[in-house]
DRENPANU-975941 format. One line per field, with one value per residue (C-alpha): y, x, z; residue in one letter; chain. Coordinates in Angstrom, 3 decimals. Each point is the difference from the previous one (the first is absolute). Layout:
BEGIN
v = c(Y,...)
u = c(X,...)
w = c(Z,...)
res = c(A,...)
chain = c(A,...)
END
This chain:
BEGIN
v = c(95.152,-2.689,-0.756,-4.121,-0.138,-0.046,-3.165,-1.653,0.811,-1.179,-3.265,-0.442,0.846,-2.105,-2.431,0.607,-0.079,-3.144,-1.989,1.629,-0.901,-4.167,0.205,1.483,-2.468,-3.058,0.543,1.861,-1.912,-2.554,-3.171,-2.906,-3.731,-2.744,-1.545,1.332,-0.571,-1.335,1.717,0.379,-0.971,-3.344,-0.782,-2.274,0.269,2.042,-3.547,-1.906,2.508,-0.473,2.373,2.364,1.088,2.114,3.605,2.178,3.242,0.596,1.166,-3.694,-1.545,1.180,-0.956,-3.182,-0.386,1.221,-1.990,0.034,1.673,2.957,0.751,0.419,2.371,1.597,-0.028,1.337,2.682,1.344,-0.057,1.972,2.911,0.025,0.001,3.000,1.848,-0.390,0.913,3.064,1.366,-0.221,0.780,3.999,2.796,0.733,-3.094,0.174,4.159,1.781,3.556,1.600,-2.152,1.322,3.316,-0.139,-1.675,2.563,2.476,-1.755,0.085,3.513,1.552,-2.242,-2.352,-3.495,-1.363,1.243,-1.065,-3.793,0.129,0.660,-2.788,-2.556,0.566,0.102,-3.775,0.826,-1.753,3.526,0.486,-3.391,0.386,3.571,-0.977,-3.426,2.782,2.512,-2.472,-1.003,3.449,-0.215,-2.475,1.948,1.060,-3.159,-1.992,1.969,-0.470,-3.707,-0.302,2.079,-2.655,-3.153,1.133,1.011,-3.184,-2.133,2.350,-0.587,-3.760,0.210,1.454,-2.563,-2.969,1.281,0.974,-3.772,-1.585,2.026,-1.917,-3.461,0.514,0.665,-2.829,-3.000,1.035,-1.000,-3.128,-0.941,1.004,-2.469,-2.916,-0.019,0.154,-2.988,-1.267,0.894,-1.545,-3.608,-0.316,0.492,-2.599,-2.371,0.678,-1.230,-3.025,-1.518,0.623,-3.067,1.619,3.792,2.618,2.806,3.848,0.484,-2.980,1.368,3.847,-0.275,-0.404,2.710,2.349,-0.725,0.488,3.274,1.395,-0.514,1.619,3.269,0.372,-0.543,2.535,2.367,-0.205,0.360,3.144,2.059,-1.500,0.985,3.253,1.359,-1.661,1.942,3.678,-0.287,-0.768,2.694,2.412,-1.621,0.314,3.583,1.065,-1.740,1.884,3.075,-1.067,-0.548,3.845,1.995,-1.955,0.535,3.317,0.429,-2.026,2.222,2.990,-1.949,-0.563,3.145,0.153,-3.498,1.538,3.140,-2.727,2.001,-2.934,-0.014,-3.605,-0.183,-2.832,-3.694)
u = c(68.553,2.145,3.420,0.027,3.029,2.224,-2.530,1.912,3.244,-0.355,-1.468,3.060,2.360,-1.897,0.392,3.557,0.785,-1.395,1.923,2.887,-1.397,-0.494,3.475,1.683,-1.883,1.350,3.572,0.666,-1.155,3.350,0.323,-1.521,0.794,-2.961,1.149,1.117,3.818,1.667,1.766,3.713,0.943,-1.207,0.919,2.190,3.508,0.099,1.358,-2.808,-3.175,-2.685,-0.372,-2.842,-3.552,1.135,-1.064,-2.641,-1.152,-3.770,-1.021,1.373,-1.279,-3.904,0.080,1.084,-2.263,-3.276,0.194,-2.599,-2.860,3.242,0.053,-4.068,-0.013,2.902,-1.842,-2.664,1.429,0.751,-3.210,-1.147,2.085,-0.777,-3.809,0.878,1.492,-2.375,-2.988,1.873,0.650,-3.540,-1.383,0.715,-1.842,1.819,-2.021,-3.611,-0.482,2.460,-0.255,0.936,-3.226,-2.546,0.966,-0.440,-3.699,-0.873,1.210,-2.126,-3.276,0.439,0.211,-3.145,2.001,-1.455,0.707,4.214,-0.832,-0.987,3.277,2.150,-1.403,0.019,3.949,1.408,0.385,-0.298,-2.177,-1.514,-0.698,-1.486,-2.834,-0.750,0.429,-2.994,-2.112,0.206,-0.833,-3.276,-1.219,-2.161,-2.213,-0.341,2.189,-0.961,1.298,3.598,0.321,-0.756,2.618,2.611,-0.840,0.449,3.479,1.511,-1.298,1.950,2.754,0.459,-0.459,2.724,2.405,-1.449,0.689,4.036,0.686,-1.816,3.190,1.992,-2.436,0.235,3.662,-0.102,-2.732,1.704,3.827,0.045,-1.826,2.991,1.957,-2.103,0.249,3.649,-0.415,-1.590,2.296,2.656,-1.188,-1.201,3.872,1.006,-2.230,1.022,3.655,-0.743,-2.121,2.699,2.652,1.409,1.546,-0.878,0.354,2.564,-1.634,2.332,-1.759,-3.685,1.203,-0.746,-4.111,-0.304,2.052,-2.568,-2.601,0.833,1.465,-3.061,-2.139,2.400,-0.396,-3.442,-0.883,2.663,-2.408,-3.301,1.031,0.077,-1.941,-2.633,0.760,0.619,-3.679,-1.650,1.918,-0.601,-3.543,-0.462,1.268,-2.360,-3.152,0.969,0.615,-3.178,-1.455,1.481,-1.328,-3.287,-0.346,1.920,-2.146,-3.632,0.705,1.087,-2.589,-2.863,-0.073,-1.346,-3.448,-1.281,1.157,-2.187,-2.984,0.004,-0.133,3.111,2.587,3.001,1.574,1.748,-0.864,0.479)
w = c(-114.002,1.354,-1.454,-0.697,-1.684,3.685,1.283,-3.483,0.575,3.714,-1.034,-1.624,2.378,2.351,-1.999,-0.572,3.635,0.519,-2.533,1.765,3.309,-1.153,-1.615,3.069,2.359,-2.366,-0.809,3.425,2.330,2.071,-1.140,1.769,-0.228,-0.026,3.381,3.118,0.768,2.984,2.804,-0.968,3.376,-0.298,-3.573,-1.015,-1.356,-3.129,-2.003,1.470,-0.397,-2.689,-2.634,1.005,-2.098,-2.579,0.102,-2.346,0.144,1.324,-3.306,-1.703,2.862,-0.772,-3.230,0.746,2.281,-1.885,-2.759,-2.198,1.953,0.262,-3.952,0.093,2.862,-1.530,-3.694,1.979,1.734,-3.532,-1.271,3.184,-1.065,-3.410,1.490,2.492,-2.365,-3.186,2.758,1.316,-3.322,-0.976,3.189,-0.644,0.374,-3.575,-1.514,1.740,0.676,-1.713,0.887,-3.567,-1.668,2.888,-0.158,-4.077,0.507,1.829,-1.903,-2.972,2.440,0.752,-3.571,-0.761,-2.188,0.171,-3.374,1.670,3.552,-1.614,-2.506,3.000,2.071,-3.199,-0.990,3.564,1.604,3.884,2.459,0.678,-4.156,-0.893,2.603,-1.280,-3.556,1.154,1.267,-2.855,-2.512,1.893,0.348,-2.519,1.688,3.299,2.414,2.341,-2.130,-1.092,3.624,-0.308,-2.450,1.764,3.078,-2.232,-1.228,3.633,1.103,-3.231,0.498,3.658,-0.441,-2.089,2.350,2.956,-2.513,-0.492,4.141,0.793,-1.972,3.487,2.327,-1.725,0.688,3.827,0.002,-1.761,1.053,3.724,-1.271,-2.052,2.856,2.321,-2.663,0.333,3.623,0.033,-2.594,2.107,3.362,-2.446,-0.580,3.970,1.171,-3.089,0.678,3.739,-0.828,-2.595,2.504,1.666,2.812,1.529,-3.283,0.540,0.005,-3.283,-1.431,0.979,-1.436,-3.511,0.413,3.135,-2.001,-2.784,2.145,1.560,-3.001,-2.195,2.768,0.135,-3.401,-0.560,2.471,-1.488,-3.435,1.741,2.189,-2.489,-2.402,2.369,1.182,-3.608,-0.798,3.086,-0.965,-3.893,0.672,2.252,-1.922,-3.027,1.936,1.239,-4.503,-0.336,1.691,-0.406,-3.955,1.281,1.630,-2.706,-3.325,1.589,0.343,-3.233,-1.323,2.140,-2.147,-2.570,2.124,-0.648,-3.380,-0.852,2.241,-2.375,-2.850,-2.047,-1.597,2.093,-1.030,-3.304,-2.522,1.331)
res = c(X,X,X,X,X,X,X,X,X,X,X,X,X,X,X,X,X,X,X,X,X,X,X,X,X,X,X,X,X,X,X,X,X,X,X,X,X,X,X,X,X,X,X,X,X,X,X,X,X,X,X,X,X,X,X,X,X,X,X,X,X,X,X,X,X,X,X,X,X,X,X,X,X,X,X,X,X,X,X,X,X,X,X,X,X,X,X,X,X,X,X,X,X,X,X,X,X,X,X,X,X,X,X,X,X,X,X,X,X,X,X,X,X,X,X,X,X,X,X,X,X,X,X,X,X,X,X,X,X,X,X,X,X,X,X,X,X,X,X,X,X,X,X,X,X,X,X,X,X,X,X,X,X,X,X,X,X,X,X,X,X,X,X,X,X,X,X,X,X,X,X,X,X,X,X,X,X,X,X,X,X,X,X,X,X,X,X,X,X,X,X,X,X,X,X,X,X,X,X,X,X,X,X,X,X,X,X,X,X,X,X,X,X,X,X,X,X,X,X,X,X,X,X,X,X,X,X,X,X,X,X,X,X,X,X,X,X,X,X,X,X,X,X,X,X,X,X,X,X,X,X,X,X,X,X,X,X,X,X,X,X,X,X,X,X,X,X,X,X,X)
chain = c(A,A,A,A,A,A,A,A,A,A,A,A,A,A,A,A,A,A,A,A,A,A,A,A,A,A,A,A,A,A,A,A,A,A,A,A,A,A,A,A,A,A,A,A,A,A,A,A,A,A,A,A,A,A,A,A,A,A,A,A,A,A,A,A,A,A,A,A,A,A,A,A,A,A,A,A,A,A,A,A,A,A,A,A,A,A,A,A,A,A,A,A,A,A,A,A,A,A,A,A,A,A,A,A,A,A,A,A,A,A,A,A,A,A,A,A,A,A,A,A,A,A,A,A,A,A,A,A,A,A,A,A,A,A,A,A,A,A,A,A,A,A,A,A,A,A,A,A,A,A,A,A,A,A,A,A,A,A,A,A,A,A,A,A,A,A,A,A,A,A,A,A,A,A,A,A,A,A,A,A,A,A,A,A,A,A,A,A,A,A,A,A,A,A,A,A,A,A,A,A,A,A,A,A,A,A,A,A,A,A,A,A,A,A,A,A,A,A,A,A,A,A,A,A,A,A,A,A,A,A,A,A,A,A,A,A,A,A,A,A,A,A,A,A,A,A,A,A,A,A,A,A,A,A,A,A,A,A,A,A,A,A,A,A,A,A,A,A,A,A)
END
């Protein structure tokens, strides 16, 4: 049996590390002004010289220069952790084949207790226990169609997990999107900043929308990223419980074939 309790604690020091990372990258990175400056050699005289662009840090300087499209990619990235997180606690082994309720079903099939075997499956709320407890309750029809029913719940079970992960890939889909709307934003200001210019526009004066553009593209790739690499890893490890579900409930489920052939009553009431 594998221990799933460490994959939680690292998905939250992962996710510690990165909000350490972002902070790190924002408040340590030099200051940098929003237009080049002059050789000293050729200034002026200290009396005559224009006061220069004042100064921000890179992290005030992003914000600034995201703007709106910056809060929903930030709002976003929130909601992608929440998603990551809610999907990797649910996503457990702990949650869809717990060891402890196999080992008691069995243990229930072997002493010949059905009416147990169906109780056990009925009061415990795993993936692995709802598709026994479909199949036991349909035994009484045939053992074609308990396995029917056992089918029909995996299936609405592992639609149900598909419909939560697709939230992750709706993230990574419509994040660089925002990111490319203020890019476009971004460059729309440029050009208009050129073409109500009466003389030649300074590179300060053109700063504000290519810092909007560039900036909203960073961070709508810096959503996506792992918006979509957490999607393709939870949903591979999904697929691999699933089936891992499948296996371990049919052959569970298979000792009752004989028992319905020999026409004795294995299923408790419905």
């Amino acid at each position: 049996m594998l221990d799933h309790t460490t994959p939680n604690s690292r998905a939250w020091s992962i996710l510690l590390l990165t909000v350490l990372a972002v902070g790190m990258v924002g408040w340590g990175m030099p200051t940098t002004g929003w237009a080049f400056q002059g050789d000293e050699a050729a200034a002026p005289p200290a009396e005559a010289a224009a006061p220069g662009p004042v100064s921000q840090s890179f992290l005030s300087w992003m914000i600034d220069a995201s703007g709106i499209f910056g809060a929903i990619l930030l709002l976003l990235s929130f909601l992608m952790v929440a998603v990551i997180m809610m999907n990797v606690l649910q996503v457990r082994r702990e949650n869809l084949l717990p060891q402890s309720f196999v080992e008691a079903f069995e243990a229930k099939l072997q002493s010949k207790d059905y009416q147990g075997a169906y109780e056990t499956a009925r009061n415990d709320d795993s993936f692995v226990a709802r598709v026994l407890a479909a199949g036991l309750s349909k035994l009484n029809r045939g053992y074609g169609e308990a396995v029917e029913g056992m089918q029909e719940v995996g299936e609405e079970e592992t639609m149900e997990m598909e419909h939560r992960l697709s939230y992750l890939a709706l993230i990574g889909t419509i994040a660089p999107m925002i990111g490319l709307m203020g890019t476009v934003y971004g460059m729309i200001n440029s050009f208009r900043t050129i073409a109500e210019s009466a003389t030649q526009p300074k590179p300060s004066e053109l700063a504000a929308g290519i810092s909007t553009a560039l900036f909203t593209t960073l961070e709508g790739l810096t959503v996506a990223i792992p918006a979509m690499i957490a999607y393709s890893l939870l949903r591979n490890r999904m697929s691999r419980y699933v089936l891992e579900v499948g296996m371990v409930s049919e052959g569970l489920m298979s000792r009752f074939s004989s028992v319905g052939k020999s026409g004795k009553t294995a299923t408790p009431p419905a």
